[in-house]
N, C-alpha and C positions, 0 to 999 in steps of 0.2 A: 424087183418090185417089193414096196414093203406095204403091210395093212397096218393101220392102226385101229383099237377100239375107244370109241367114244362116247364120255357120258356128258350132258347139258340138261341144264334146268331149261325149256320151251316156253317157258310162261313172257320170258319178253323177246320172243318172237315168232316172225310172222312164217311160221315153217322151217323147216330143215331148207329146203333146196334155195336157189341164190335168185334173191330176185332186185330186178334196177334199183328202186325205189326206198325199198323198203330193210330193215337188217332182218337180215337169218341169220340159222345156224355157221349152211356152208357160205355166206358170204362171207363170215367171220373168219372160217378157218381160211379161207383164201388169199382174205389180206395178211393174215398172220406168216401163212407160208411164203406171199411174199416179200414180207421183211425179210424172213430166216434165210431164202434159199434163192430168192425170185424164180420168176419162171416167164418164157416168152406164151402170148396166146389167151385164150379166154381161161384155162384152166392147166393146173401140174398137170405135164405129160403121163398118159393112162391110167389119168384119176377116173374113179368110179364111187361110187357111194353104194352103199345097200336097200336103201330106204328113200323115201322123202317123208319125215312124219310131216301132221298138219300144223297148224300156226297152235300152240300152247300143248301140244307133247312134248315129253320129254324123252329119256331115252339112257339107257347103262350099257347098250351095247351096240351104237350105232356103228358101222364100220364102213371105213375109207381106205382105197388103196391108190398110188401111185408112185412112179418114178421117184426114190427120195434118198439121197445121201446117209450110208452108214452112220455118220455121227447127229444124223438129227432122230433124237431118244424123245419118249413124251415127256419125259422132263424141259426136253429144249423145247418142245414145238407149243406147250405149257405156257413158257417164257414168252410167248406174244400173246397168248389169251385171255381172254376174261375169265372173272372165275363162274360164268354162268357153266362155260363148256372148259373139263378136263381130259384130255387125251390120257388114257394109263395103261394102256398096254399094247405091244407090238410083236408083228411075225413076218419074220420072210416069206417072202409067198412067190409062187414060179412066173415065169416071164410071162404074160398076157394075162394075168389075175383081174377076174371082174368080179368085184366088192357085190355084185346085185347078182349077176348072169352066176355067180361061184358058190351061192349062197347053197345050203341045203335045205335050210329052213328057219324060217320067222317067229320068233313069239312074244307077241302082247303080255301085259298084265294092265287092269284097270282096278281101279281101288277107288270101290263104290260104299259110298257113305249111305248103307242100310242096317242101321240097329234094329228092325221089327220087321226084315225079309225071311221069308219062310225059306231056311237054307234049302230042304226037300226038295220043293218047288222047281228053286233054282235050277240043282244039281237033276231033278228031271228033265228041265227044259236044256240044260245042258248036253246030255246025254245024246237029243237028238242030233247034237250037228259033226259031229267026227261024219267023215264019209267025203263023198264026191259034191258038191250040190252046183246048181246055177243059182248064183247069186242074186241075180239081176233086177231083184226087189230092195237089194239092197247094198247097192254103189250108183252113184251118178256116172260112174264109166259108161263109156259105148264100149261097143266089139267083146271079144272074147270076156267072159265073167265064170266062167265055171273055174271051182276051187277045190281041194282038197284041204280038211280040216284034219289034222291029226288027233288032237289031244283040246277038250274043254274042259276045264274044272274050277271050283267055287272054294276057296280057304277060308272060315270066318278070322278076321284080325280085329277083336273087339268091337267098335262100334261099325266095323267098315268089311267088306268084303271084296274080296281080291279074287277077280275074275280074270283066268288064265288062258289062251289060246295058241296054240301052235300050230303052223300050217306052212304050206311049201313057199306061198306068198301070200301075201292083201290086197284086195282093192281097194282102191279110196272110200275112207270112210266105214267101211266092212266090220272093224272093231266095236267102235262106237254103236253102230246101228243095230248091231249080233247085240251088243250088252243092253240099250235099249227093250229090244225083244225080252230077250229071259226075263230081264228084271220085270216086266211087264207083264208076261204071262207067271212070273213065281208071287208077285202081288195080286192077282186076281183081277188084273185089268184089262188081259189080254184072255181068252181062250185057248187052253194048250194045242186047240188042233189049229188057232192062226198062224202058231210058227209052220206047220207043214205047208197050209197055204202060202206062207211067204216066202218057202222053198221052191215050192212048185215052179211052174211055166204061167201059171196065171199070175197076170199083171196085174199088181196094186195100183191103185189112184185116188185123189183125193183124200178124205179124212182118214182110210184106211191107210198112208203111206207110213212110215217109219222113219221119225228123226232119231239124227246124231245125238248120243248121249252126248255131254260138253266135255272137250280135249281136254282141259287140265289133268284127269285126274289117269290119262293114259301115260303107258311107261313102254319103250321098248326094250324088251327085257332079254332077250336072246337073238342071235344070229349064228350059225351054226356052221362050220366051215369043215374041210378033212384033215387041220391042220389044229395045233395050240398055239398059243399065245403066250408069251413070255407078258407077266406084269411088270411093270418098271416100281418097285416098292414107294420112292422119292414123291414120283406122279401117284401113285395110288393114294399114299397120304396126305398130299395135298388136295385133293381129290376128296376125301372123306372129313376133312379139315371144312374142306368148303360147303361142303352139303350139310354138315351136322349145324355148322353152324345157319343153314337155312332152315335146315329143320326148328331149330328154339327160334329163329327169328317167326314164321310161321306159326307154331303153337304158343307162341305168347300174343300174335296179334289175333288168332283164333280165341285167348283166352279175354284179352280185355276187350273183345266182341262181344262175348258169354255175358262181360260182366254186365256190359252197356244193354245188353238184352234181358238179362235180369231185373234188372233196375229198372226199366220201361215195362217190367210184364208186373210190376208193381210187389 
């Protein structure tokens, strides 16, 4: 078995996981591997993934494992992709390795555009959710929803803040709807004792429900294994080649936004 880690921009598409219709992540890397390698069946022999983010996350350490030939390096497997998604690092991993079921633990980062958030606030309303909780105000799952949160915290990055969480798993939508909350209650819109309420066993509804902040601005940022990773330098740099240049592409159309905004506010 080999893992690979993978990073993709999500912004043009509709999810990680493969779906008929529409392009994803893994649809992508699927046809790629079947250029490189083929494979008989709906998917590489004891593929697994770790995640499914939603339609416009993104992600630096999403990880996939299956059945794969010594010489296919993320440099080769690179060589069919776009450069939305770059593969840059690999490890051996033992005979029945499940990329989800293997995992030790998940973590988010959301990078929340709040120049005049009361960091205090925040990092209070943070403070509550390490622990055990039932979710279940806040996923659209059924069945089991209780989670363990290891680790919340709030970084300011100039105008923006960088919302941290680490936990054994996610439920759908769990991130988004967690950063909602804080940011809600560290602004003053929220009462800090509604997050307990929305921990609790009492069921929200209606106007009191809790939407998804919007994907964009989520990143998978960690997946944690008992193993390392060897990085492939070649794919790393192309890798950092690619995103840097989304990055000026990005902050220069952010910029002649600014300008178009200015000019209209007179």
């Amino acid at each position: 078995m080999r893992a690979f880690r993978v990073a993709y921009d999500g912004t043009p598409y509709y999810g990680f996981q493969r779906q008929p219709d529409v392009e994803t992540v893994e649809g992508t890397l699927f046809r790629a591997l079947d250029r490189l390698v083929g494979f008989e069946g709906a998917k590489p022999d004891g593929y697994a993934a770790a995640g499914r983010t939603d339609r416009g996350v993104s992600a630096l350490f999403q990880t996939v494992g299956f059945e794969a030939p010594e010489w296919l390096t993320p440099a080769a497997f690179n060589s069919e992709l776009p450069g939305h998604i770059r593969v840059w690092a690999a490890a051996d991993a033992r005979s029945g390795f499940h990329a989800r079921y293997d995992a030790r633990s998940r973590e988010y980062t959301y990078l929340l555009h709040a120049p005049d958030i009361d960091i205090d606030r925040l990092r209070a309303a943070l403070a509550e959710l390490p622990g055990t909780h039932d979710f279940h105000n806040l996923t659209p799952e059924d069945g089991e929803t209780t989670r363990a949160i290891w680790d919340a915290r709030a970084e300011r990055d100039g105008s923006f803040v960088a919302i941290t969480l680490r936990a054994d798993s996610f439920l759908q939508r769990l991130v988004r709807r967690l950063v909602s909350l804080v940011s809600a209650v560290a602004a003053g819109e929220r009462d800090p004792t509604f997050l307990d309420r929305a921990l609790s066993e009492e069921r929200l509804s209606g106007p009191e429900g809790i939407a998804s902040a919007p994907p964009e601005p989520l990143v998978l940022t960690d997946v944690a294994y008992g193993f390392e990773f060897a990085v492939d330098e070649e794919a790393a740099a192309s890798a950092r080649t690619v995103f840097e240049r989304k990055r000026i592409d990005r902050e220069t159309g952010a910029r002649v936004a600014g300008r178009i905004a200015g000019e209209l506010d007179g």
